[in-house]
C-alpha positions in Angstrom: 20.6 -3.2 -9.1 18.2 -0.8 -10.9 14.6 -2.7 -11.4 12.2 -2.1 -14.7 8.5 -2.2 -14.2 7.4 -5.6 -16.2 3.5 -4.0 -15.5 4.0 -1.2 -17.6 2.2 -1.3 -21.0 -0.4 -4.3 -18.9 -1.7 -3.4 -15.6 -0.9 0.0 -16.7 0.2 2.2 -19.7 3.2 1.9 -20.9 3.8 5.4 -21.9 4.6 8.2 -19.8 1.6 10.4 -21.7 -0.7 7.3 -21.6 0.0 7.3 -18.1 -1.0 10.5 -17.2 -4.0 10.0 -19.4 -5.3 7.2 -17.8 -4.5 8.4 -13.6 -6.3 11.9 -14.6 -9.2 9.1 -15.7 -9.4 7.3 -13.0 -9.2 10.2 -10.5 -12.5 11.3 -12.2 -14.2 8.2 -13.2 -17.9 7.3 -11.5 -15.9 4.8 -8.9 -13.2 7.3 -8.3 -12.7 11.1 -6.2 -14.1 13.2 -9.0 -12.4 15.4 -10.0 -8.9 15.4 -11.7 -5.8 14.9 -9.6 -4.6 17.8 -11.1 -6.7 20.0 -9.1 -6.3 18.6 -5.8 -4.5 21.1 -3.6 -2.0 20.6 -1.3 -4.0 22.4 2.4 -1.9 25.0 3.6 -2.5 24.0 7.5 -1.9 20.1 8.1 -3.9 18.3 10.6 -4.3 14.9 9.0 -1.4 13.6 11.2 -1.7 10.8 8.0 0.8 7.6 8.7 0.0 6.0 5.9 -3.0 4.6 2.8 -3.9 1.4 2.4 -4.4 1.0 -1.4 -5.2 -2.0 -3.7 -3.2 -3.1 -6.7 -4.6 -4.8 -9.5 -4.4 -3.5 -13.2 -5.7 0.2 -13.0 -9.0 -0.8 -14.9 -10.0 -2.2 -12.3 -8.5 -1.0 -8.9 -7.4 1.9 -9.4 -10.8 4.4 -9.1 -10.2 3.2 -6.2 -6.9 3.9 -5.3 -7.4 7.5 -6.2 -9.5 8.1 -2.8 -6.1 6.9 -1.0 -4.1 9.1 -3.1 -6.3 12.7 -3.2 -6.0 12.4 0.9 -1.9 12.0 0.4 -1.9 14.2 -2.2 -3.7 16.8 0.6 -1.3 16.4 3.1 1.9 16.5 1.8 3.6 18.9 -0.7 6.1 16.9 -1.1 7.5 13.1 0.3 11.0 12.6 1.4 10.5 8.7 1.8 7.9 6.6 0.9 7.9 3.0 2.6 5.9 0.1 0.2 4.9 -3.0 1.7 3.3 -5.5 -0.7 2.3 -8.9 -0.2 4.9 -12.1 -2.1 2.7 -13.4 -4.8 5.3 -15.2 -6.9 6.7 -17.0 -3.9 10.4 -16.5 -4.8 12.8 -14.9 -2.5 13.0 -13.9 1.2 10.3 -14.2 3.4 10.6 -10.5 4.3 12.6 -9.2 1.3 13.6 -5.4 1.5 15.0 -4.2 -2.3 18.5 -3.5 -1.2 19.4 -0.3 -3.7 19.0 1.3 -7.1 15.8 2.3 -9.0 13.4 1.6 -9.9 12.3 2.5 -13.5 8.7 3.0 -15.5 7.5 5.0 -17.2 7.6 8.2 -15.3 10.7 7.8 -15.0 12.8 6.5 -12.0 12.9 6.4 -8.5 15.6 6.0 -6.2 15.7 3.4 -2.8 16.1 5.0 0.3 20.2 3.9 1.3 19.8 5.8 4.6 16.6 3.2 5.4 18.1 0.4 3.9 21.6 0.8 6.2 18.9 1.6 9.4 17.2 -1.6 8.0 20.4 -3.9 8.0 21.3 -2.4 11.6 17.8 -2.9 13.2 17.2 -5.7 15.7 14.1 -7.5 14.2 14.0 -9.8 17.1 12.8 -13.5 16.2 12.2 -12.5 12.3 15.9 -11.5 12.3 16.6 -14.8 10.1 13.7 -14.4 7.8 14.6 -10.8 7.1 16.9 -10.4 3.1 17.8 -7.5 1.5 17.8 -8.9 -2.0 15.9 -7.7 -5.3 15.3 -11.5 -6.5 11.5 -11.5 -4.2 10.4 -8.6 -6.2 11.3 -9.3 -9.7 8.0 -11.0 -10.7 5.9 -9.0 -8.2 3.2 -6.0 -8.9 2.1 -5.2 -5.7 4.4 -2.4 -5.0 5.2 -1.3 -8.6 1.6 -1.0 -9.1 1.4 2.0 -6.3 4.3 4.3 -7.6 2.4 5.7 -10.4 0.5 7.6 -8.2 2.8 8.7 -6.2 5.2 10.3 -9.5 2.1 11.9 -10.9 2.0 14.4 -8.2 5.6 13.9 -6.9 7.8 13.3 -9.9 11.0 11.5 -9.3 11.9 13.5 -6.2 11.4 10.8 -3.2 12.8 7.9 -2.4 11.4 4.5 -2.0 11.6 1.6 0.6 10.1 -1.5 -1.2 9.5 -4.3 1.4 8.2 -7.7 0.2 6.1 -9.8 2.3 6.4 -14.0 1.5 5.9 -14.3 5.7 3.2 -12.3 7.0 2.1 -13.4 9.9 0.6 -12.0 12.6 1.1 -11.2 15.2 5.9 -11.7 14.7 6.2 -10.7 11.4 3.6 -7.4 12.0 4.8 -6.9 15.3 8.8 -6.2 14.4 7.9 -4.7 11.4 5.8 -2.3 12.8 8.8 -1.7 15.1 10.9 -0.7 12.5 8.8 2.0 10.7 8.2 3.7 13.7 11.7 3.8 15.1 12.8 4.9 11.3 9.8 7.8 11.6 11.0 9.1 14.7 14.8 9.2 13.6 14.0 10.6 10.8 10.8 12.9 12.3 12.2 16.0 10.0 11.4 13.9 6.9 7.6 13.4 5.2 7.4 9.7 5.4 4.4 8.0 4.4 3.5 4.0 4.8 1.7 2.2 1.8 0.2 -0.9 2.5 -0.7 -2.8 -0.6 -3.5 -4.8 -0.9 -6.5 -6.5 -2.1 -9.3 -7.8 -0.1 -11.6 -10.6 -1.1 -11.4 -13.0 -4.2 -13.7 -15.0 -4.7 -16.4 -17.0 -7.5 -19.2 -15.5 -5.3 -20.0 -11.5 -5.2 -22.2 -11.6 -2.4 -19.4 -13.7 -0.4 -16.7 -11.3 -1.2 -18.9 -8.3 -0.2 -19.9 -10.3 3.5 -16.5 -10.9 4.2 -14.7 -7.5 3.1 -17.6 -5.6 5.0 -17.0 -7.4 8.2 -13.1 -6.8 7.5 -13.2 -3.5 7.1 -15.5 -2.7 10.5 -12.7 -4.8 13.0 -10.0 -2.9 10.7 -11.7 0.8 11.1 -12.4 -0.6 15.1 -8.3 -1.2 15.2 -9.0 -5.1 16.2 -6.1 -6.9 14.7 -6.4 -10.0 16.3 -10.0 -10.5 16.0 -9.5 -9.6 12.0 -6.9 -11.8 12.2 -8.8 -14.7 13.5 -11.9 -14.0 10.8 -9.4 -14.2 8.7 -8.4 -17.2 9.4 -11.6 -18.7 10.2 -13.3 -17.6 7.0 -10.3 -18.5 5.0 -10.3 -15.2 4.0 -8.5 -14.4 0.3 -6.9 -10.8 1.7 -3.9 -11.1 -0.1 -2.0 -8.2 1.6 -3.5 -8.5 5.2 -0.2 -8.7 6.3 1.1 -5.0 5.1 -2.5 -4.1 6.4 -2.0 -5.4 9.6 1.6 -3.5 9.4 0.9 -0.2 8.8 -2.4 -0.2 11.7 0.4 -1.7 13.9 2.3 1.0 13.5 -0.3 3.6 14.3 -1.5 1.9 17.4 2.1 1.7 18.6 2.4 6.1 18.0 -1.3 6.4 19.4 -4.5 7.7 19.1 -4.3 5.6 15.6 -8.0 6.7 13.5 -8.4 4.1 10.8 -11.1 5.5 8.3 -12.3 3.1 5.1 -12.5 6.2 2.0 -14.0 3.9 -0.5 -15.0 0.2 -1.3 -15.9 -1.3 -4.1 -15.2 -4.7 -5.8 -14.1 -5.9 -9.7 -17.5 -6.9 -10.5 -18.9 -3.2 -9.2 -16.3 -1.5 -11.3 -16.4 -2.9 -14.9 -20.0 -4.9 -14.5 -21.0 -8.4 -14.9 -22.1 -8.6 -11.2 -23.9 -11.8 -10.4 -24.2 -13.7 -7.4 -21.5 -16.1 -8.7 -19.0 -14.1 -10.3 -15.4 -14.3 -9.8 -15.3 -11.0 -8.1 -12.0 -9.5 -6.2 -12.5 -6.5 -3.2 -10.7 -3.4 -3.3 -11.0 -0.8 -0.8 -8.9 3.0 0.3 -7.9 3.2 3.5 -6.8 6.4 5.4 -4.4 5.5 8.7 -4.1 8.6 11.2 -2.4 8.4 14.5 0.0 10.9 16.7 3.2 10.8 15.0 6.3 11.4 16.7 8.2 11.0 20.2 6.0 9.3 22.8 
C-alpha cells in the first residue's frame, strides 16, 4: 500500500540532491527565514509548547519561502518527531470524505516514510461521533492529491526517514462536525501518546483569486480572527466572502485542537501571496495567499 510522490520532479525536484538544493534556497531566499536550514539549531531548553504549523502547499517556487518560517520554528523545537499528523484539504474529489492513508509509505525522493499503524489502529477504534460514517481509511482519496506530499520534504530534510506519518485527507471539512471530532482525535491521540514528539500540520492555501488587492483584503482579515482564535466568526467570513481558503478546514482543525488543551497562542510568522513572490503584481492578477502559521497551547493532561 506504499504511495509514490507524483509531485516530485514538478512542484518539486525530483532528485534527492536537487532537493536539498532547492529547500537550502528557499530557507534563504528574500521571501524566506534567511539563513540556511542547515544552521538552524535545535534550543537546548523547550518552551514553545508548539502543537502544530500551519504551512501552504503549492509548487515550492512559489510557496515554499514561505513554508520555511513554519519549518525553522519546528525545526527549533524538536530534535527529533516521533509522529507527525498531515491534514490536507481533497482537491481531486475522489475518495472518502475524511480519508486517513491506512499503512505503508510513502516514497520521494528523500526517501520513504512510514504511516503511523499505532495511530491508524487508535484511528479505527476512536468514536468520531456523527462523522463516524464519513470517516475511510483508504489510500484511493490521496492518490491524485499534493497537499500533504508537498509538506514532507521539509520535514526529511532535517528529520530523515526517522518518523512516521499520519496523512488525513479532507473532501468534508466543515465546521464546526467535521473540526470538532477531529480535533477530538488528535488530542486524545497526544495525550495517550504524551511521551512521543507529535506535531499537527495543517495544510493550506489562503486566497485565490484574479484580483491581488482582493486576496490581500480577505487573507489579512483571515489571519487577524485566526491569530484572535475566532473560529466561527472566520468561519462565517468565510462563507460570506466566498472565501477561496482551500484548507480552512485543516486550519480550523489544528486551532481546534489547541483551544481544546488551552491557553492555545496562534501567531501568523509570515505572509505573502504568488504575485509578491515571483512578480507580476497588478491589481488584477490571478494571485493565490500563502501564509506560516505557529499554533502554541498547553499540551498535555487537563
Amino acid at each position: 500500500m506504499d504511495r509514490i510522490s507524483k509531485h516530485a520532479g514538478s512542484w518539486y525536484a525530483g532528485s534527492a540532491q536537487g532537493l536539498k538544493e532547492q529547500i537550502e534556497k528557499l530557507f534563504s531566499s528574500k521571501w524566506g527565514v534567511g539563513e540556511s536550514p542547515a544552521n538552524i539549531k535545535t534550543a537546548e531548553t523547550k518552551l514553545a509548547n508548539i502543537l502544530g504549523v500551519v504551512s501552504p502547499h503549492a509548487g515550492y517556487i512559489y510557496s515554499g519561502p514561505i513554508a520555511s518560517h513554519g519549518y525553522a520554528n519546528v525545526y527549533k523545537e524538536f530534535d527529533h518527531l516521533d509522529t507527525v499528523i498531515i491534514l490536507g484539504p481533497n482537491h481531486s474529489g475522489i475518495g472518502s470524505p475524511i480519508s486517513f492513508y491506512p499503512g505503508g509509505k510513502w516514497h520521494n525522493p528523500f526517501g520513504e516514510v512510514k504511516i503511523d499503524k499505532e495511530a491508524i489502529e487508535f484511528a479505527q477504534s476512536f468514536d468520531f461521533g456523527s462523522i463516524q460514517d464519513r470517516i475511510g481509511f483508504e489510500k484511493y482519496a490521496h492518490s491524485q492529491e499534493h497537499s500533504i506530499d508537498i509538506q514532507l520534504p521539509f520535514l526529511q530534510y532535517r528529520y530523515g526517514n526517522n518518523f512516521q506519518i499520519v496523512p488525513i485527507c479532507l473532501m468534508d471539512q466543515s465546521y464546526p462536525t467535521t473540526v470538532k471530532y477531529l480535533a477530538n482525535f488528535i488530542k486524545d491521540y497526544i495525550q495517550e501518546q504524551l511521551s512521543k514528539e507529535i506535531l499537527v500540520i495543517a495544510s493550506s492555501d489562503l486566497s485565490h483569486e484574479s484580483n491581488y488587492d482582493l486576496v490581500i483584503k480577505n487573507d489579512k482579515k483571515m489571519l487577524e480572527l485566526l491569530e484572535s482564535c475566532k473560529l466561527e466568526a472566520a468561519n462565517s467570513f468565510r462563507k460570506q466572502v466566498q472565501m477561496t481558503m482551500c484548507g480552512y478546514g485543516p486550519v480550523f482543525t489544528l486551532i481546534q485542537t489547541a483551544i481544546d488543551f488551552g491557553s492555545p497562542k496562534i501567531t501568523v510568522l509570515k505572509y505573502a501571496n504568488s504575485s509578491d513572490i515571483v512578480g507580476g503584481r497588478s491589481s488584477g492578477s490571478y494571485t493565490v495567499g500563502y501564509s506560516s502559521v505557529l499554533v502554541q497551547c498547553k499540551k498535555g493532561m487537563n
